[in-house]
Predicted model as a PDB file, atoms N, CA, C, CB and O in Angstrom, pLDDT in the B-factor column:
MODEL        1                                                                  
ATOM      1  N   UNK A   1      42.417 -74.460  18.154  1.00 62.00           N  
ATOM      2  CA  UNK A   1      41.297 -73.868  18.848  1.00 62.00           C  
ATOM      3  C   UNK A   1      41.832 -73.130  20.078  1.00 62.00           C  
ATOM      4  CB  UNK A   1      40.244 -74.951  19.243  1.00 62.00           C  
ATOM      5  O   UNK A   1      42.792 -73.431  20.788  1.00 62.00           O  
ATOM      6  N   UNK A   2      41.157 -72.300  20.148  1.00 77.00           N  
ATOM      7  CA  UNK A   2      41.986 -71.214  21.479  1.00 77.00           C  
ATOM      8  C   UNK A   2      41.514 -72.015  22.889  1.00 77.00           C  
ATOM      9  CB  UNK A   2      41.198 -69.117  21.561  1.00 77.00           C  
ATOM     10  O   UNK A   2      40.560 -72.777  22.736  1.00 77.00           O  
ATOM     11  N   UNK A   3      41.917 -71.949  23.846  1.00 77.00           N  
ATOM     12  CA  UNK A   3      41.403 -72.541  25.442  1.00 77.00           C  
ATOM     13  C   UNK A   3      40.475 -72.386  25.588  1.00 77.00           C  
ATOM     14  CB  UNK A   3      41.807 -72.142  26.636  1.00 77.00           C  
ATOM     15  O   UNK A   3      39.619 -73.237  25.828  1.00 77.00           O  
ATOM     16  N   UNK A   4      40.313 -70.989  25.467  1.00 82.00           N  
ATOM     17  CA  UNK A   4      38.720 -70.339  26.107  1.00 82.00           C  
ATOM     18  C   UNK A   4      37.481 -70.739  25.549  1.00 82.00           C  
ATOM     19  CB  UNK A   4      38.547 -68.775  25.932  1.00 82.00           C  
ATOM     20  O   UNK A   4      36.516 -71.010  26.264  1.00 82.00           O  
ATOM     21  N   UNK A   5      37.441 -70.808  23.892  1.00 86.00           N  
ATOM     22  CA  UNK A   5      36.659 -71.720  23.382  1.00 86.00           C  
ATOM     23  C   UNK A   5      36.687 -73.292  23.379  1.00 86.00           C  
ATOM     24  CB  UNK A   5      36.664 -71.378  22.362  1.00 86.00           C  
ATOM     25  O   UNK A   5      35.603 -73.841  23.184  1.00 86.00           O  
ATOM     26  N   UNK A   6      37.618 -73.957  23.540  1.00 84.00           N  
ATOM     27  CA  UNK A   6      37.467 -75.058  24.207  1.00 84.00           C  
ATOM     28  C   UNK A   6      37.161 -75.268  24.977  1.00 84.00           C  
ATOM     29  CB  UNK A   6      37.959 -75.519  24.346  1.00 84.00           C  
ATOM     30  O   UNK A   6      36.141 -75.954  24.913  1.00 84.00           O  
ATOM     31  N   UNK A   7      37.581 -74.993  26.158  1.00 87.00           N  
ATOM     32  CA  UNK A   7      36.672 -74.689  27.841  1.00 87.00           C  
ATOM     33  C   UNK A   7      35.179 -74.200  27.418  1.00 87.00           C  
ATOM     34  CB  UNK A   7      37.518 -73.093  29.020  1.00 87.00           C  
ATOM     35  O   UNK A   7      34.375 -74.856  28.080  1.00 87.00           O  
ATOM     36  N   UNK A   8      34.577 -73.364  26.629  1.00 89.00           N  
ATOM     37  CA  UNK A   8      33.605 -73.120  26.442  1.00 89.00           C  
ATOM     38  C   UNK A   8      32.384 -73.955  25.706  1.00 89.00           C  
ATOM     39  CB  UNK A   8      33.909 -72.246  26.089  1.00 89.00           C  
ATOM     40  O   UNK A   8      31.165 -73.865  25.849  1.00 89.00           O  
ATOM     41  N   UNK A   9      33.300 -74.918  24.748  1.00 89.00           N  
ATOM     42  CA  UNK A   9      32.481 -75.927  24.128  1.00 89.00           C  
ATOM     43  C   UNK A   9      32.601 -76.817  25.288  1.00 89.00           C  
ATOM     44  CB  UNK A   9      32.955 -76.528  22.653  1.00 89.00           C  
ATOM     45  O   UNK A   9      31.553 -76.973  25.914  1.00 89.00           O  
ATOM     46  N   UNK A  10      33.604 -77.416  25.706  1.00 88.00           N  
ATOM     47  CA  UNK A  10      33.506 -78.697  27.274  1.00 88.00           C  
ATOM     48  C   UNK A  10      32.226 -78.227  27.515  1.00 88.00           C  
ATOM     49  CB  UNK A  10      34.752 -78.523  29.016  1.00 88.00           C  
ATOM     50  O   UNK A  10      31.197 -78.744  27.082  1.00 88.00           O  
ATOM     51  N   UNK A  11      32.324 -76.984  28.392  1.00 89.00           N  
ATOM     52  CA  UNK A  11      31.204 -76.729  29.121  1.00 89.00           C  
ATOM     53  C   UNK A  11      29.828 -77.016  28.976  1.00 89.00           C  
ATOM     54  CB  UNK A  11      31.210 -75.748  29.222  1.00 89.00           C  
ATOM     55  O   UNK A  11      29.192 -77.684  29.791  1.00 89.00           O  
ATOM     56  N   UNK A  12      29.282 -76.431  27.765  1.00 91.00           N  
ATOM     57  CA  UNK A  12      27.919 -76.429  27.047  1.00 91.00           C  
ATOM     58  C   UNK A  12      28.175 -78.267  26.621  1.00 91.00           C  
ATOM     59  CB  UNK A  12      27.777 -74.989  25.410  1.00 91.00           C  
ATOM     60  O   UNK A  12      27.117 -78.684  26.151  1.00 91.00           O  
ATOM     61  N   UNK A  13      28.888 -79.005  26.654  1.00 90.00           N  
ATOM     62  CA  UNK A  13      28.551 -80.335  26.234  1.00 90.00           C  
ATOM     63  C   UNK A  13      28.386 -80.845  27.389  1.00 90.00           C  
ATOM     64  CB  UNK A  13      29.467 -81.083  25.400  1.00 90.00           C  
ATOM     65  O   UNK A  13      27.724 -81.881  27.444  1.00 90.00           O  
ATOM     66  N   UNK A  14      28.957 -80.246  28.682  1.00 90.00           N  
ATOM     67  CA  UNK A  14      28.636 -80.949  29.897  1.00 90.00           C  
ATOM     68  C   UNK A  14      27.419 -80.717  30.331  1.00 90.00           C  
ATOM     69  CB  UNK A  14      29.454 -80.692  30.894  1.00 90.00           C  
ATOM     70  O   UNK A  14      26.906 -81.592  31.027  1.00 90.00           O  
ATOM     71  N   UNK A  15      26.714 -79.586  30.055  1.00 91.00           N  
ATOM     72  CA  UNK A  15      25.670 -79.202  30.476  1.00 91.00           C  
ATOM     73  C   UNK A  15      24.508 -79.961  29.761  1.00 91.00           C  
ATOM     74  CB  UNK A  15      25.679 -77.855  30.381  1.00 91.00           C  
ATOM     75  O   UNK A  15      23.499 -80.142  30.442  1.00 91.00           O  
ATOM     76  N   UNK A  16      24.516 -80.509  28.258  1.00 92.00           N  
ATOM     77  CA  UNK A  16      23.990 -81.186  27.557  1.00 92.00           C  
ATOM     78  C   UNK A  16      23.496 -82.642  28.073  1.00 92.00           C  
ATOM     79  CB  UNK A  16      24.756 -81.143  26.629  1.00 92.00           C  
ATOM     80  O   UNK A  16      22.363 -83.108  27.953  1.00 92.00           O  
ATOM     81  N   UNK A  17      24.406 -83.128  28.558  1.00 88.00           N  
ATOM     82  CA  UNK A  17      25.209 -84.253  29.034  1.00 88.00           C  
ATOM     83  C   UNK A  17      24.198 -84.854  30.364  1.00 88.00           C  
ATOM     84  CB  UNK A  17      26.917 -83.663  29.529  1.00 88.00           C  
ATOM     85  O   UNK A  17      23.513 -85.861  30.544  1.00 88.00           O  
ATOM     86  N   UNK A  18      24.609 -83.382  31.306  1.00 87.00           N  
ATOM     87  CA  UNK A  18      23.602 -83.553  32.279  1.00 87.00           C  
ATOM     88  C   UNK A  18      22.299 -83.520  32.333  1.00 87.00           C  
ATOM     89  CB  UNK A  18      23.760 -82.961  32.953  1.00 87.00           C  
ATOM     90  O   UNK A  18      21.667 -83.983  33.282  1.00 87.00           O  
ATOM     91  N   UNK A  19      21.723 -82.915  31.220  1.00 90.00           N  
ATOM     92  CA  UNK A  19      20.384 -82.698  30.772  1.00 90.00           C  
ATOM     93  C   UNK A  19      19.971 -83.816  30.041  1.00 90.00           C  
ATOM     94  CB  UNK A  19      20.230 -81.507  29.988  1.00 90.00           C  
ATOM     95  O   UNK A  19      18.762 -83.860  29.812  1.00 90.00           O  
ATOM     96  N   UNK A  20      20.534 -84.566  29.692  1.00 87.00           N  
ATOM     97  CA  UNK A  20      20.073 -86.171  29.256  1.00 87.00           C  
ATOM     98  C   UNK A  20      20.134 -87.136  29.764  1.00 87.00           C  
ATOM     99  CB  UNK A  20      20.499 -86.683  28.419  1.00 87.00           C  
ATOM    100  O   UNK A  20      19.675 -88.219  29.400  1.00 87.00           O  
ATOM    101  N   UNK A  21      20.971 -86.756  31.091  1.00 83.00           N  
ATOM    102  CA  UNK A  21      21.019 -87.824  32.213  1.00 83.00           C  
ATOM    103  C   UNK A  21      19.926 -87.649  33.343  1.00 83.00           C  
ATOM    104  CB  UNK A  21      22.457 -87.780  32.917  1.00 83.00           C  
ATOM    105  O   UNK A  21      19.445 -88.560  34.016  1.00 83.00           O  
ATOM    106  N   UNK A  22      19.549 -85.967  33.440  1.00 84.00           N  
ATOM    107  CA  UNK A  22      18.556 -85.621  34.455  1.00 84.00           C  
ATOM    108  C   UNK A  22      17.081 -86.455  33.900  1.00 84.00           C  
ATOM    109  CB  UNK A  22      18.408 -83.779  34.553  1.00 84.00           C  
ATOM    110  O   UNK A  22      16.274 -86.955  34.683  1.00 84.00           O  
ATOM    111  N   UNK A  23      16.958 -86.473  32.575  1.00 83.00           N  
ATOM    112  CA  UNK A  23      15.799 -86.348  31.608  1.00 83.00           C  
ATOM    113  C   UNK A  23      15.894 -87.813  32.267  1.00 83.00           C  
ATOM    114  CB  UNK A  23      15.868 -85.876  29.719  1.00 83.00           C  
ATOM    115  O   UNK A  23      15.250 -88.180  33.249  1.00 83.00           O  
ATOM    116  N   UNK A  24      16.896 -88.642  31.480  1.00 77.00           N  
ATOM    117  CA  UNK A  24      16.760 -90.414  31.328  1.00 77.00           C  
ATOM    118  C   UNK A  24      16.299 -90.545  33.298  1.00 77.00           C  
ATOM    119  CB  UNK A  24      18.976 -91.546  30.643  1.00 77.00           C  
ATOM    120  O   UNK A  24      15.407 -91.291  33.703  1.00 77.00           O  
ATOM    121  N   UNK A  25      16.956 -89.853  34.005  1.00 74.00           N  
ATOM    122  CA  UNK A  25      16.668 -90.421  35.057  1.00 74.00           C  
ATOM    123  C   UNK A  25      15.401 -90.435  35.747  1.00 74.00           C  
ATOM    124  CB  UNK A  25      17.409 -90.074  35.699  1.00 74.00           C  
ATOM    125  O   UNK A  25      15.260 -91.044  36.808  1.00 74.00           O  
ATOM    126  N   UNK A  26      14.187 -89.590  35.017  1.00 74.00           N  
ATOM    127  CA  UNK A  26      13.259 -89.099  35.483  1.00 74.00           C  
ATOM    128  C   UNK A  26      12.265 -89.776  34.689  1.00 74.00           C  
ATOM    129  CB  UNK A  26      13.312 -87.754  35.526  1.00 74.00           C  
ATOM    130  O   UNK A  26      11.112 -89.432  34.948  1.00 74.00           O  
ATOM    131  N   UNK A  27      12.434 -90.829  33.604  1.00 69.00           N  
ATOM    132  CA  UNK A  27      11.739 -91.057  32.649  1.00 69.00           C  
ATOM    133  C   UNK A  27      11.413 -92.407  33.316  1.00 69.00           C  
ATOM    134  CB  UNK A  27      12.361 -90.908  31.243  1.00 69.00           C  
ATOM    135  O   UNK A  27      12.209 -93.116  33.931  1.00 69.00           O  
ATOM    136  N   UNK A  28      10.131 -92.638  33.095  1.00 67.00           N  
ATOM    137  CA  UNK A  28      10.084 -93.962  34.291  1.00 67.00           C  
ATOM    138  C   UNK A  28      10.661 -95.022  33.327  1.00 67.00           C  
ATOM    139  CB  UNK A  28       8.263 -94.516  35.017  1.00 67.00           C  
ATOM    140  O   UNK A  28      11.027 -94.995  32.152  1.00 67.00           O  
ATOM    141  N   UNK A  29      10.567 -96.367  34.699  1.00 63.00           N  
ATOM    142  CA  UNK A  29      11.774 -97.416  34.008  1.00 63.00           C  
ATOM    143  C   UNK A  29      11.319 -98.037  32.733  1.00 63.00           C  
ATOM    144  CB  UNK A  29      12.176 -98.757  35.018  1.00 63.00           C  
ATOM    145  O   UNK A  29      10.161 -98.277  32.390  1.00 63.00           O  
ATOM    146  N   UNK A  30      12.560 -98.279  32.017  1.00 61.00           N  
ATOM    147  CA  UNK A  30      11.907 -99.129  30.670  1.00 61.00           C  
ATOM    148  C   UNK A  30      11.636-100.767  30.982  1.00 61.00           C  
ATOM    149  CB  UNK A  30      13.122 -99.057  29.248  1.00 61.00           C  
ATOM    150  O   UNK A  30      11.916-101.360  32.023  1.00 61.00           O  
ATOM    151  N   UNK A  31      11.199-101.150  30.136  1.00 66.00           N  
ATOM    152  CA  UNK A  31      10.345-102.588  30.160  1.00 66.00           C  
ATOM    153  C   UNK A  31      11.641-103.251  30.014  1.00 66.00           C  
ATOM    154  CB  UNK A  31       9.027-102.992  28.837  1.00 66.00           C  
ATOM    155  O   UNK A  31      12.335-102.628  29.211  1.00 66.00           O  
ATOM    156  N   UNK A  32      12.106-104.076  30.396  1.00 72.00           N  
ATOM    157  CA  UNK A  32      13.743-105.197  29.853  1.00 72.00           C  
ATOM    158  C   UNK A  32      13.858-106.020  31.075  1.00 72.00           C  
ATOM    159  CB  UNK A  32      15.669-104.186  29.593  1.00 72.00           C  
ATOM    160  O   UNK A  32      13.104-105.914  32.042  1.00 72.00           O  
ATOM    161  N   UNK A  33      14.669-106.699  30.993  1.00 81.00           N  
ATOM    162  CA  UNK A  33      15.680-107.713  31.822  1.00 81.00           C  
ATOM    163  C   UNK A  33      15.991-106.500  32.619  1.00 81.00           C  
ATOM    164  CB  UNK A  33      17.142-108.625  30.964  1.00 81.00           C  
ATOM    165  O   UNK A  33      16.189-105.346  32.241  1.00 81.00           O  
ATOM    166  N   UNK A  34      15.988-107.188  34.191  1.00 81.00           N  
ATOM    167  CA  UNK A  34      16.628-106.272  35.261  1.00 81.00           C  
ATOM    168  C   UNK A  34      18.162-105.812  35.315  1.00 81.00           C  
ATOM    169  CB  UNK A  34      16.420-106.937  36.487  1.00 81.00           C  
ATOM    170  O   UNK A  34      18.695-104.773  35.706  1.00 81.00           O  
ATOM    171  N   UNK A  35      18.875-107.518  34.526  1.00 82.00           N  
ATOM    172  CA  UNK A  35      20.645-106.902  34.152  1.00 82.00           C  
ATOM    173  C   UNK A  35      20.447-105.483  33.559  1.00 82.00           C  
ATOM    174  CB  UNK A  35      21.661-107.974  32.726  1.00 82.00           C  
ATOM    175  O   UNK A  35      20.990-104.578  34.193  1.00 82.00           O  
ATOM    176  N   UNK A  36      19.640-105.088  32.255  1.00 82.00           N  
ATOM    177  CA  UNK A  36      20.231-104.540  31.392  1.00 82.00           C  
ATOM    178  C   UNK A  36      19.485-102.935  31.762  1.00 82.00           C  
ATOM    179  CB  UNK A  36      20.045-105.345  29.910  1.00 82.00           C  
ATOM    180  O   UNK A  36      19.869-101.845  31.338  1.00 82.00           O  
ATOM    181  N   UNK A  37      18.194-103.244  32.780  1.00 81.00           N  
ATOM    182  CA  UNK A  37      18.132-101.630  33.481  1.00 81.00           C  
ATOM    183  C   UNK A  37      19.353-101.719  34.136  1.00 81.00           C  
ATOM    184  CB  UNK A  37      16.783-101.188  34.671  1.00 81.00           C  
ATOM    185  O   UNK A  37      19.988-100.828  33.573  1.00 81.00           O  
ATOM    186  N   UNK A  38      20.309-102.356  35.196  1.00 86.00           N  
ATOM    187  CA  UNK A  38      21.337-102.358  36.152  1.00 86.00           C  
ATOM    188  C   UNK A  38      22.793-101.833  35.483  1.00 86.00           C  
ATOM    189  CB  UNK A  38      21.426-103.856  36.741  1.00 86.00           C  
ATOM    190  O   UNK A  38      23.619-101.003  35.861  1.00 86.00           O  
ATOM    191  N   UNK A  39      22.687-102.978  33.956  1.00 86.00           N  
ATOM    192  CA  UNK A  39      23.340-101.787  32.929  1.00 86.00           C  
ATOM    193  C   UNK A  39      23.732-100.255  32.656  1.00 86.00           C  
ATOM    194  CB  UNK A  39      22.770-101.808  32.181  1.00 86.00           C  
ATOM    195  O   UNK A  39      24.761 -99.604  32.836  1.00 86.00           O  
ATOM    196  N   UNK A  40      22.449 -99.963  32.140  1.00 84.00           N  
ATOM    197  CA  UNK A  40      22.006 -99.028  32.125  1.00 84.00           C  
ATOM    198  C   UNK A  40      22.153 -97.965  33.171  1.00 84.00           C  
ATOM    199  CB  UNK A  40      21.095 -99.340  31.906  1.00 84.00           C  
ATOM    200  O   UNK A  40      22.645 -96.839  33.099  1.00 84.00           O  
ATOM    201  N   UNK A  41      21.667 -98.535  34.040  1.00 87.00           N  
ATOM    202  CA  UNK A  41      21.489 -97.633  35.756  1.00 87.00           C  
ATOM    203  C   UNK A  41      23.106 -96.858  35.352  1.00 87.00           C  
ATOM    204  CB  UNK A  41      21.501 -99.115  37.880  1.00 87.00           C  
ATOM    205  O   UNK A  41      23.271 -95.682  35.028  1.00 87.00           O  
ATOM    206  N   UNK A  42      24.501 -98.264  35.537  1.00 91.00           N  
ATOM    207  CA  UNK A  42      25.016 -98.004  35.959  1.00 91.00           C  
ATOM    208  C   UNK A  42      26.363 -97.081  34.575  1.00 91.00           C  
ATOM    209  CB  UNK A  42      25.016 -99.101  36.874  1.00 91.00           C  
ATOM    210  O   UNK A  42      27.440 -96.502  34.724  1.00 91.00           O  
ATOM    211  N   UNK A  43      25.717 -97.326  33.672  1.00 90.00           N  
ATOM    212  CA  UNK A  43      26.391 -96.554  32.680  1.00 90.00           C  
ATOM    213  C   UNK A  43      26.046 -95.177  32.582  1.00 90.00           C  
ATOM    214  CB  UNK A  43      26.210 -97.097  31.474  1.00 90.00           C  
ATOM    215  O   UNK A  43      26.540 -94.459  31.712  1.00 90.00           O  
ATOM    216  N   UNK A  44      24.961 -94.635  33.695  1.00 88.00           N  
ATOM    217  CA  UNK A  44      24.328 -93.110  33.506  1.00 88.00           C  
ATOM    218  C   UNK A  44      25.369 -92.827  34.475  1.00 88.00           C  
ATOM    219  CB  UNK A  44      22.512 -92.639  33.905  1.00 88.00           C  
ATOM    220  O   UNK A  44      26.287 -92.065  34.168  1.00 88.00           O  
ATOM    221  N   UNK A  45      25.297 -93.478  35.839  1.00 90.00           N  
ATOM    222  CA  UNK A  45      26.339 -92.920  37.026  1.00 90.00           C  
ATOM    223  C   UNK A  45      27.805 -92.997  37.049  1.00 90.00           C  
ATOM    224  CB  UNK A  45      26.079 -93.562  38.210  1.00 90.00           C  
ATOM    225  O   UNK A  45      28.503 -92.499  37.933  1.00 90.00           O  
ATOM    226  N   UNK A  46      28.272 -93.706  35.937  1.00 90.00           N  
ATOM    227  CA  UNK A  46      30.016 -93.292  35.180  1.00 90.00           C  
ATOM    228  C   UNK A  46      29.665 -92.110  34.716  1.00 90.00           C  
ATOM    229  CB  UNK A  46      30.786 -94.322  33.714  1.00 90.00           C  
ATOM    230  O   UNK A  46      29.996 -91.164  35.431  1.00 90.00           O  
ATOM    231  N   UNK A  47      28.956 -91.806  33.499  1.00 88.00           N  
ATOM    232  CA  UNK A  47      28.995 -90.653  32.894  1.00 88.00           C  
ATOM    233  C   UNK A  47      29.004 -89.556  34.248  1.00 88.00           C  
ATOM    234  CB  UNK A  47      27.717 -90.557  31.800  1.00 88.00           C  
ATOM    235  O   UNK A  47      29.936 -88.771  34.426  1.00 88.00           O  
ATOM    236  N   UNK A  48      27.680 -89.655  35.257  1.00 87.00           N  
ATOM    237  CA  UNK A  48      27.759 -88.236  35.447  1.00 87.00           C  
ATOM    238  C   UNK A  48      28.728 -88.257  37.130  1.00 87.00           C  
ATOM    239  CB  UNK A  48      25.886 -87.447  35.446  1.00 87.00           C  
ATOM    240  O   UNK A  48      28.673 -87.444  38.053  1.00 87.00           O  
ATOM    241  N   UNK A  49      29.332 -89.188  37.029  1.00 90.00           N  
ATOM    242  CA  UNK A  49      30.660 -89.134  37.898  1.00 90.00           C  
ATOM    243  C   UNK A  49      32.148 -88.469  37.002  1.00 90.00           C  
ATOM    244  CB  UNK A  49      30.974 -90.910  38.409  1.00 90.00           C  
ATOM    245  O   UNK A  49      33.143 -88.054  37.596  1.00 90.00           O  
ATOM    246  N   UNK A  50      32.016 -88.493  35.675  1.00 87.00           N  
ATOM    247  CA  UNK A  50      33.021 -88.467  34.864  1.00 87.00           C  
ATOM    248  C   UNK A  50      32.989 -87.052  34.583  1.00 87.00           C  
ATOM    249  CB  UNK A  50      32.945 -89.396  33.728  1.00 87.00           C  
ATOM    250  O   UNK A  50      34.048 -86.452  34.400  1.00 87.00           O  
ATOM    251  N   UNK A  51      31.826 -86.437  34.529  1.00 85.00           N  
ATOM    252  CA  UNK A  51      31.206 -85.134  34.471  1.00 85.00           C  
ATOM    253  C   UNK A  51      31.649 -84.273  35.722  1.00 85.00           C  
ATOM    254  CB  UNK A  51      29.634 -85.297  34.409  1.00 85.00           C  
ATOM    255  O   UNK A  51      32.131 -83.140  35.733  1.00 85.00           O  
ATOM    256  N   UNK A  52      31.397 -84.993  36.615  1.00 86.00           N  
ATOM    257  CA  UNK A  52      31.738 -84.224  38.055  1.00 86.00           C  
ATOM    258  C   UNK A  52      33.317 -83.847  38.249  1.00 86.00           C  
ATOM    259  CB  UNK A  52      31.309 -85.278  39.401  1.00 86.00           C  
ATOM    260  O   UNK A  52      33.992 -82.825  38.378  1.00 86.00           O  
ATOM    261  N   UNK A  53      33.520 -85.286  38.194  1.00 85.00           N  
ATOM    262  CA  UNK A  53      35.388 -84.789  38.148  1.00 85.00           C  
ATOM    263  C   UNK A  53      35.716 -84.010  36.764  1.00 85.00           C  
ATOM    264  CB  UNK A  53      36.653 -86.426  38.118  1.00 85.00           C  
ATOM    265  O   UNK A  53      36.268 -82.966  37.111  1.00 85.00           O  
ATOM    266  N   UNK A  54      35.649 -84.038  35.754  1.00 81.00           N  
ATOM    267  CA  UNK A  54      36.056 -83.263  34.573  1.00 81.00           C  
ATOM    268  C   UNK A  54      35.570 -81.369  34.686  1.00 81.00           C  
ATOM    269  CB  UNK A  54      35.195 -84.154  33.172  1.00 81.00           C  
ATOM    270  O   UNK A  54      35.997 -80.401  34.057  1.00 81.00           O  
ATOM    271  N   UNK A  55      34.494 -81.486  35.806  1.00 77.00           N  
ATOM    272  CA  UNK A  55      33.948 -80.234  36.037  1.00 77.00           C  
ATOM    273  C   UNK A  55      34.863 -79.824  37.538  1.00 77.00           C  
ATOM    274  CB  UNK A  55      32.103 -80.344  36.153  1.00 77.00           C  
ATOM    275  O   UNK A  55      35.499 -78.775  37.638  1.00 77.00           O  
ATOM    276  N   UNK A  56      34.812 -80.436  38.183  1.00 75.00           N  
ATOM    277  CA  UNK A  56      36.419 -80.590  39.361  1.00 75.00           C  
ATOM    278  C   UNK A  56      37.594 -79.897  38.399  1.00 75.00           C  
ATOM    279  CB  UNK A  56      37.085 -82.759  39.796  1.00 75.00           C  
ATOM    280  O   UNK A  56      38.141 -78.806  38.565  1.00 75.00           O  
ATOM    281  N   UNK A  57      37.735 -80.546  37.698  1.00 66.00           N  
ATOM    282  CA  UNK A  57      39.098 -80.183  37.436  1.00 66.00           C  
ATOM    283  C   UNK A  57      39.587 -78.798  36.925  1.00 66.00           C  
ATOM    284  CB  UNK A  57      39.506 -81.057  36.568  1.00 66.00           C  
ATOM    285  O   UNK A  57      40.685 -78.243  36.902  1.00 66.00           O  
ATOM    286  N   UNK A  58      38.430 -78.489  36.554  1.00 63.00           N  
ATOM    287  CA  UNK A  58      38.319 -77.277  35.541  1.00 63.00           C  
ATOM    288  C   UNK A  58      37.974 -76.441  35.930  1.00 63.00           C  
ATOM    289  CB  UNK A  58      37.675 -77.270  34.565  1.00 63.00           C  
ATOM    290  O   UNK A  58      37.849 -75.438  35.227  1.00 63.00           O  
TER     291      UNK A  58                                                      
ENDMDL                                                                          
END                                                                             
């Protein structure tokens, strides 16, 4: 695959990425155990920390 289209697919998946994290974050809370919103919480803010630096880098 050439760079530029790789860099170009990254991109549009990051943008995806963030658009399902903006969405989930705006969606009011789900019904569960408070661990597994805290879970949750905290498995959205790896991703879009992982997003940030991978978009840093690039």
């Amino acid at each position: 695959m050439y760079p530029d289209l790789y860099l170009y697919v990254e991109r549009a998946r990051a943008r995806e990425l963030r658009a399902d994290a903006d969405r989930y974050r705006l969606a009011p809370p789900p019904s569960g155990s408070v661990v597994r919103t805290l879970e949750r919480r905290l498995g959205w803010a790896l991703v879009e920390t992982g997003l940030r630096l991978v978009h840093r880098h690039y």
